[in-house]
N, C-alpha and C positions, 0 to 999 in steps of 0.2 A: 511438514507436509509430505516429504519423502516416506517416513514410517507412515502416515497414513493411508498412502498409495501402497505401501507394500502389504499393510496389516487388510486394506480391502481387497487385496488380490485385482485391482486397475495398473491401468497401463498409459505411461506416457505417449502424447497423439506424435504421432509422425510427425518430423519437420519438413517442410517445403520451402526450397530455397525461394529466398527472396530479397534483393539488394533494397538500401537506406539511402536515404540523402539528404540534405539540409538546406532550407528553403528561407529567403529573407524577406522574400516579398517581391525581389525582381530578378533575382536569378539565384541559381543554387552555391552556396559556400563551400560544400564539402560533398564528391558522391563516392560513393561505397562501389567496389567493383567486381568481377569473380577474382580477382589474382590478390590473395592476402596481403605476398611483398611490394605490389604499387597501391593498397593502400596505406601501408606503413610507410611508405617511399612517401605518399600523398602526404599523411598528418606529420611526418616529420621535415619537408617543405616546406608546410604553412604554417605549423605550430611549434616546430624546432623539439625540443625533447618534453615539452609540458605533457603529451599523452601519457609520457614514461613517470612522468613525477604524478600525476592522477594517479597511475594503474597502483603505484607504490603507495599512496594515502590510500587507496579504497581496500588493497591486500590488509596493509595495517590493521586500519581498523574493524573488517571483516575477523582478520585471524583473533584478533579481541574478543570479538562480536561472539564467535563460536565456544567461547568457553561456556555459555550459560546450558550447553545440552550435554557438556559433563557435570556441572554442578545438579543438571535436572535426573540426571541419570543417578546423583547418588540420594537426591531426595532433599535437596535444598532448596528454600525457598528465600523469596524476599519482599517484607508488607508493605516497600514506595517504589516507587519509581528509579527516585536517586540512591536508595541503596542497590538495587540492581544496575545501575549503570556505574557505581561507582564500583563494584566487585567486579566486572568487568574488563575497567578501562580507568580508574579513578576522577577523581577531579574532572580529569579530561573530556570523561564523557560526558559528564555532566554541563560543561562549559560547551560542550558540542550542539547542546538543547537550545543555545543560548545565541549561539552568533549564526552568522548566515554562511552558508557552504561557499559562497563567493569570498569571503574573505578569509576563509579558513583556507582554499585553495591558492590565494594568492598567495597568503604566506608561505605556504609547502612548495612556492617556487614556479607554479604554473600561469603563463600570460593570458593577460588581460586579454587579448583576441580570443583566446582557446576558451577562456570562461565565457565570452559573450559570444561565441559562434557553438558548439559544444555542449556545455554544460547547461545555459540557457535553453537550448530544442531540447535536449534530454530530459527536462525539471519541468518545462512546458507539456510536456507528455504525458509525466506521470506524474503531476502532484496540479499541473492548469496552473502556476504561480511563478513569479519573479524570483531570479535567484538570489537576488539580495533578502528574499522574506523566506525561502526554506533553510530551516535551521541543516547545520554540517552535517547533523546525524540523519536524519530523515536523508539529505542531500544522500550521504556514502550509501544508505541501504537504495536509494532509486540509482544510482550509477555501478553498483553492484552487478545489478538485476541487468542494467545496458548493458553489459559486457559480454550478450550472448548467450548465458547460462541460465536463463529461464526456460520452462518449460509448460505444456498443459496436459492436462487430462483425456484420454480418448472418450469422449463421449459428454464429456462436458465438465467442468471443475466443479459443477455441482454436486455431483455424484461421490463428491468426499462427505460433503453436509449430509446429504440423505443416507450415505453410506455409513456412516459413524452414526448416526440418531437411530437405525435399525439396528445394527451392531450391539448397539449398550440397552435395546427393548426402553430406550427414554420414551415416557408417557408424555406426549406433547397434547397441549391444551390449546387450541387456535384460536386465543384469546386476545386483547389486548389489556396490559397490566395497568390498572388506573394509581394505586398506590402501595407502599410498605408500611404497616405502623408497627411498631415496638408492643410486645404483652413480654410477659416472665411464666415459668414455667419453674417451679421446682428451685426458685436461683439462678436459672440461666435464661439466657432471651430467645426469645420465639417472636419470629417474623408473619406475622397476617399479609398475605398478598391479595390484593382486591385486582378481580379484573373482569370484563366484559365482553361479549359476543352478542352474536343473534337474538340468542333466544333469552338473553337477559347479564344479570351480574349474576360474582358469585364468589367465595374468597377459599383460601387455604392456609393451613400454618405448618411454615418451614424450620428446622432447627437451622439452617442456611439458605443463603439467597445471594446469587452473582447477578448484576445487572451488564448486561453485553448489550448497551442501548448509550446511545450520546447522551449525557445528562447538562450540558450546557445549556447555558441562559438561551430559549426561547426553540429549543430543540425537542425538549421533553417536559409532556404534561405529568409526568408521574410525582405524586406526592410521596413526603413523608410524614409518617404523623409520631407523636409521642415520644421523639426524640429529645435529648437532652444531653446536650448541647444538638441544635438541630443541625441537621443535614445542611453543609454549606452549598452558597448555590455559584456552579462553577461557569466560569468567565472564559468568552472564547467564542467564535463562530466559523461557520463550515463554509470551503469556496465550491459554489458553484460551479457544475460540470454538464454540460450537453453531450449525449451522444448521437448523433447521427448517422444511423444505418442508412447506406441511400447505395442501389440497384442501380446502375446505368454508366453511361460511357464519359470515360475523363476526359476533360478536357484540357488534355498534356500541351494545348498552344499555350495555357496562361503560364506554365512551366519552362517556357522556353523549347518547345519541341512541336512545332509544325503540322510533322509526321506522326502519330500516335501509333505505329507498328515501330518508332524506334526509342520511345519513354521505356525506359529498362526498369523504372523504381515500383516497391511495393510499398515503400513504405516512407513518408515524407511527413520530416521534425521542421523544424519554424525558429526562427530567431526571433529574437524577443524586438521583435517590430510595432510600432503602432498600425500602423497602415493594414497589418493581417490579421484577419477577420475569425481565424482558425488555431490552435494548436499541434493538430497533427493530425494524420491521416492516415489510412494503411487500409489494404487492399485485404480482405480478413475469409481465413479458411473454415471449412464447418466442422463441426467437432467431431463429426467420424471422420478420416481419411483416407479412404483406399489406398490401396498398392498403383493405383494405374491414376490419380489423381492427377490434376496438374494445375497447377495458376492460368487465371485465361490469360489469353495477348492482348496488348495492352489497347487496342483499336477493338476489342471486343467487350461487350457489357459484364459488369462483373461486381462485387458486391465490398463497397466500403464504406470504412467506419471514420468519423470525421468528429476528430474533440474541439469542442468550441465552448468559450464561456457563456456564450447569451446563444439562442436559439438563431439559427441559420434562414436568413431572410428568402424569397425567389432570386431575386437577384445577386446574392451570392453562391449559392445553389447552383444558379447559370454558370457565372466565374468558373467554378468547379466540375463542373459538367457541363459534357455536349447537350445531353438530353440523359431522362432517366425516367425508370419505370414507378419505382414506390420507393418513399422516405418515410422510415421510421426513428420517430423522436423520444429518447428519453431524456428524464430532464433529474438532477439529484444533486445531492450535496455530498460528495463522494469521500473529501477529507478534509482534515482541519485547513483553516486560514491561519499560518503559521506565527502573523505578525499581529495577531489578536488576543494571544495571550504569550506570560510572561515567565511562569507556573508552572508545574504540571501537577495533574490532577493525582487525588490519592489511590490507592489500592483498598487501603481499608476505610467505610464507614463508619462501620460499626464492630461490635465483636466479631461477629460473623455473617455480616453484612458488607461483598465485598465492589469492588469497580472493574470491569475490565475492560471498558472500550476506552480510558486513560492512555491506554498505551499510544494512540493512533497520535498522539502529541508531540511522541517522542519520534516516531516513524509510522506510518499509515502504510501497510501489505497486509496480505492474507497469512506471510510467512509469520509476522510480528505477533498478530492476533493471536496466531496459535502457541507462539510461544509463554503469550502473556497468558494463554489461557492454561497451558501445563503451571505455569508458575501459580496461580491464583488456586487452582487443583491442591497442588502442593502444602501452600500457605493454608487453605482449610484445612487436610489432614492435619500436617504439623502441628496448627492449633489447637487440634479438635481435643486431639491426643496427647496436649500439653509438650508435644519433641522440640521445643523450643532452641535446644541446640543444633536443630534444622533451618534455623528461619535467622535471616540476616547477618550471616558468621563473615569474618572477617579473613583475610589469606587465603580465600578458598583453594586456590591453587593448591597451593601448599598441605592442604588438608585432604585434597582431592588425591592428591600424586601417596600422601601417608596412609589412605584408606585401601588404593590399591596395591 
C-alpha cells in the first residue's frame, strides 16, 4: 500500500492525537495517557512483562511476514496459500492458520489477564470475534496494526482503488458477473464471462480471469459451467459487522465520568463481556485535515463510529449518547468467521483461472489483499510464460540473497 501511495503521488492524512482506553462494561481496565513512560509504568503494574513478550511474538512474526516483498520484488510467485506461508515462516505459519492467537500467546509466555483484558478489545475491534476463534496469524497482522503504525490516506483510502484503476486505463464494465464457463481455443482454455446490467446481459472471453469476490457457500451466485472436475464449492461464513455513524454527544456518565468536559478518550475497546452491547467506538476525523483542525471537547457534539454485531436498538443508542443529531447505519459481512472453516481456500482453479479473496482466511486487511493480489499477478505471468522456476521454489532466502 505504501508504493501505491507513492506511485500515485497521495499523502498520508495528518494524525490527530487522540488517547485509547479499555472498557469492560463497568468501568475502564486499562487508560492510555499523554506520558508514554506511565503508560509503560501502567501495562507493566497490571500485566508484569507479557506486553514485552506480545511486542517480541508480533516483531517475530512480522519480520517473517516481510520477506514475501523481496521474493515479490524478484518476481516469485506462489499457486496455494500454504506454499506461501510455508516460504515464509514454515510449518509454523501454517499451524498459525490453525490455532487461536489465544493460545499461541499463552504459550509465548503472556498472562491470561493481558490476553483477556488486551488482546480480546484489540480482536474485538478489528476482526468483531472471540479471541479464542481468530486464528495466531490473522491475530499477529490485527495486533501489528494496534501498535500505532497504521496510517490513512488524505482524502480518503479510496483514492488508491480509483487511483490505480485510472493509472493502468483498466476498462471497467459496471456489471455484475453471473458466471465462468470453460471453451478452448487453439489447445488452451478460454474463459466466457457472463454478466448483467441495466440495459440487459452480455458475455466476454478471457485468456485470464481473477475472481476478487467471496466464493463461499451462500456468498456468491456466480456459477461455473464446463468444468471438469468442477469448481469446488468452498466452506466457511462471514461475521457480521455494524457500523454506526452517530453525530451527537456522549454520554461519558455511562463511563464512569459525570463531568463530560473531563472524558479524555477518543477512542474506547471492550472486553469480551456479555453484558456489552458494542465492540468499540472512536471518535472519527474526516478525511481532509487541516493544519488548524482539532478534536472537539468532549461535552461538545462530535461524530462517532460505533462497531457492534447486530444493529444498535434506541435504547442502547441512549446508553451511548446524551442526545444526538443523525445515525447512519451500515450493515456487512466485513470478514471471515474464523471458526467456520478449517482449510484454506485455493489460488488456482483452473489453469488460468485464479482466487484471490482466499487470502482473507489466512488474515483479513487491505495490506494482505494487496499482497495476494501482486502474488496472483505474478503467478499468471509466470504461468503464462511457462517461468515455472518463478513459482513455488523452495529457500527462497537463500536464492534471493544469491540473485543479488
Amino acid at each position: 500500500m505504501q508504493d501505491f501511495v507513492k506511485l500515485l503521488g497521495l499523502k498520508h492524512r495528518r494524525e490527530v492525537a487522540g488517547k485509547s482506553a479499555i472498557f469492560n462494561g463497568e468501568h475502564f481496565v486499562l487508560e492510555e495517557t499523554d506520558w508514554y513512560l506511565l503508560n509503560l509504568f501502567r501495562l507493566w503494574w497490571h500485566y508484569g512483562i507479557s506486553f514485552l513478550r506480545l511486542q517480541m511474538w508480533v516483531e517475530e512474526v512480522m519480520e517473517k511476514f516481510m520477506r514475501i516483498y523481496k521474493y515479490q520484488a524478484h518476481g516469485y510467485a506462489f499457486s496455494s496459500l500454504e506454499e506461501l506461508l510455508h516460504s515464509l515462516g514454515g510449518e509454523a505459519f501454517i499451524n498459525m492458520t490453525q490455532r487461536s492467537v489465544a493460545e499461541s500467546l499463552l504459550e509465548a509466555g503472556v498472562t491470561q489477564r493481558f490476553v483477556d483484558d488486551v488482546i480480546a478489545a484489540v480482536l474485538r475491534s478489528s476482526y468483531g470475534q472471540s479471541m479464542l476463534l481468530v486464528p495466531a496469524f490473522a491475530g499477529a497482522m490485527s495486533l501489528a496494526g494496534a501498535q500505532g503504525n497504521t496510517w490513512a490516506v488524505e482524502g480518503g483510502n479510496k483514492l488508491v482503488c480509483s487511483g490505480l484503476l485510472k493509472l493502468t486505463k483498466a476498462n471497467v464494465v459496471n456489471a455484475r458477473v453471473t458466471s465462468v464457463s470453460l471453451h478452448s481455443a487453439e489447445g488452451k482454455p478460454l474463459y466466457q464471462v457472463r454478466y448483467e446490467d441495466e440495459q440487459g446481459q452480455d458475455s466476454g472471453f478471457y485468456d485470464m480471469v481473477v475472481i476478487a469476490a467471496p466464493l463461499h457457500h451462500g456468498k456468491s451466485t456466480l456459477t461455473f459451467e464446463n468444468f471438469d472436475p468442477p469448481i469446488p464449492e468452498l466452506l466457511g461464513s462471514f461475521q457480521p459487522t455494524v457500523t454506526s455513524v452517530v453525530h451527537g454527544y456522549l454520554n461519558s456518565s455511562y463511563f464512569g465520568f459525570p463531568d463530560p468536559k473531563l472524558f479524555p478518550f477518543a477512542s474506547i475497546l471492550t472486553t469480551d463481556t456479555p453484558n456489552l452491547f458494542f465492540n468499540a467506538m472512536d471518535n472519527i476525523c474526516p478525511v481532509n485535515i487541516s493544519s488548524s483542525f482539532r478534536r472537539k471537547q468532549p461535552q461538545e457534539p462530535a461524530v462517532w463510529r460505533v462497531l457492534s454485531q447486530r444493529p444498535l436498538d434506541k435504547q442502547q443508542l441512549k446508553t451511548l449518547f446524551r442526545s444526538y443529531y443523525s445515525v447512519q447505519v451500515t450493515e456487512w459481512e466485513a470478514y471471515p468467521y474464523y471458526d467456520s472453516a478449517k482449510t484454506l481456500p485455493p489460488i488456482v482453479l483452473h489453469d488460468n483461472l485464479f482466487y484471490l479473496s482466499g487470502v482473507e482466511w489466512v488474515a483479513s486487511s487491505v495490506e494482505m489483499i494487496s499482497m495476494a493480489a501482486k502474488n496472483v499477478a505474478l503467478l499468471a505471468y509466470n504461468r503464462w510464460y511457462q517461468d515455472l522456476e518463478k513459482i513455488d521454489q523452495k529457500d527462497l532466502m537463500h536464492k534471493v540473497k544469491t540473485e543479488l
